[in-house]
N, C-alpha and C positions, 0 to 999 in steps of 0.2 A: 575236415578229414574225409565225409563220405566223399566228396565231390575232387576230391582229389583220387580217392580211388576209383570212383567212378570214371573219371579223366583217366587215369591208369589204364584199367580194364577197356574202355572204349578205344584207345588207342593200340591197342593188340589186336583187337578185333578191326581196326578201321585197316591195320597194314595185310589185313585177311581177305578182306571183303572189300566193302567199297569206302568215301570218305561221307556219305550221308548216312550211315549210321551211326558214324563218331557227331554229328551234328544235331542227331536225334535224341543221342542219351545227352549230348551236352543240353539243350534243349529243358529236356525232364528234368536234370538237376537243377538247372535253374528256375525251373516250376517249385519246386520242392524248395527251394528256400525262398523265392518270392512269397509262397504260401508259408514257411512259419515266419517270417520276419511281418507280414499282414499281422497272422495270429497274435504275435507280439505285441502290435502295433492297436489290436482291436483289447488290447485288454487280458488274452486270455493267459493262464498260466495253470502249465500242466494240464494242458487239454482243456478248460474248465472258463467258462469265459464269466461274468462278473454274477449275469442275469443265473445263471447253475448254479453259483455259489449261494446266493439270496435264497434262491429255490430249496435246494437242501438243508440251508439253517433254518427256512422257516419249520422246514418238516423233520428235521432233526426232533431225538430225545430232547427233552427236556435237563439240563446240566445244572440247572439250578435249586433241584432239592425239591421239584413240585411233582406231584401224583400226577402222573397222566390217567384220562379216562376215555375211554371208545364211548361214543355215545352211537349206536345203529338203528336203522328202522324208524331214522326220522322222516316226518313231513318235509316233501320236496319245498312247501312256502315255509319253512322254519328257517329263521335269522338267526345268524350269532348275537346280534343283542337277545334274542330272544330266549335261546338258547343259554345264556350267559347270564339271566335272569332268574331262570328257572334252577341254578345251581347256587346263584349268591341267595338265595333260599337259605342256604346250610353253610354256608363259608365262605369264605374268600374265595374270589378268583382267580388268579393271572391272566391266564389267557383261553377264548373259545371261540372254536373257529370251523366251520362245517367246509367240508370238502364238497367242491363244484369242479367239472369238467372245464376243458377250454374255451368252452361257450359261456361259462357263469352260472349254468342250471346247475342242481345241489343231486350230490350222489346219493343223497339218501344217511350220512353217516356224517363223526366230526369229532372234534377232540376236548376236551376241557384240561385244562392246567390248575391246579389248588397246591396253595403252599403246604396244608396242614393235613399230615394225614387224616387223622380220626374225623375231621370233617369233609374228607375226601370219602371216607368209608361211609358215615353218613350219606352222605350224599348218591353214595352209589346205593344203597339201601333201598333208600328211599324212593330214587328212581328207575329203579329198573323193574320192568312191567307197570310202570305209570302210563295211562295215556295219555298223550298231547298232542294236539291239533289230530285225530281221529286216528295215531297210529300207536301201538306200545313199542313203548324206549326198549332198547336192549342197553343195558349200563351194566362196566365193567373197567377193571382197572386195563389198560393198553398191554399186550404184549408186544415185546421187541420182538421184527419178523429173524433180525437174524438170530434169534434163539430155537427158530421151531425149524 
């Protein structure tokens, strides 16, 4: 439909002026669907191509009934095994996982997943203002950002 009004519109305008601008918007349109039939073609849907979606379920809430925990003000050499360690201390895990840049160096922060609360609470307890590897944790349950 656009490229037919486009085609419409350009052709009012071409018996105006001259006939290369009817060949310039014809031109565009057909940039404009060569580029979404690519998009198509590469995977993406709804703007969002495979590697975005990965990206945002890994960083997504948690859907499965576990406590998220910010863990901050960690040591740039602290691993998520280590990391991950230092919580199955008190419970169970799911999942932990410290936030690095695009280079792979560690932001300084990171997240724990625990199925059970009260040893989620525990745990946040326990560690927050612990030191490890020379810095004090900041431990706290995760706020969703689109609540604040």
């Amino acid at each position: 439909m656009i490229p037919q009004l486009l085609a419409q519109t350009t052709e009012a305008a071409c018996a105006q002026t001259s006939c290369c601008y009817y060949t310039l918007a014809g031109a565009a349109a057909a940039g404009l669907i060569v580029g979404f039939l690519i998009g198509k073609a590469c995977g993406k849907k709804n703007g969002t191509s495979e590697k975005d979606a990965r990206r945002m379920q890994r960083y997504a809430k948690p859907s499965n009934g576990c406590v998220e925990i910010y863990v901050g003000n960690l040591s740039y050499d602290m691993t998520e095994d280590q990391m991950r360690k230092e919580f199955e201390k008190y419970g169970k895990v799911e999942m932990a996982r410290v936030i690095s840049n695009r280079f792979g160096k560690s932001k300084g922060f990171g997240f724990v997943e625990m199925p059970n609360r009260p040893e989620a609470e525990k745990a946040i307890a326990a560690l927050h203002d612990k030191e490890i590897l020379g810095r004090k944790l900041r431990v706290n349950e995760a706020k969703n950002k689109s609540r604040e």
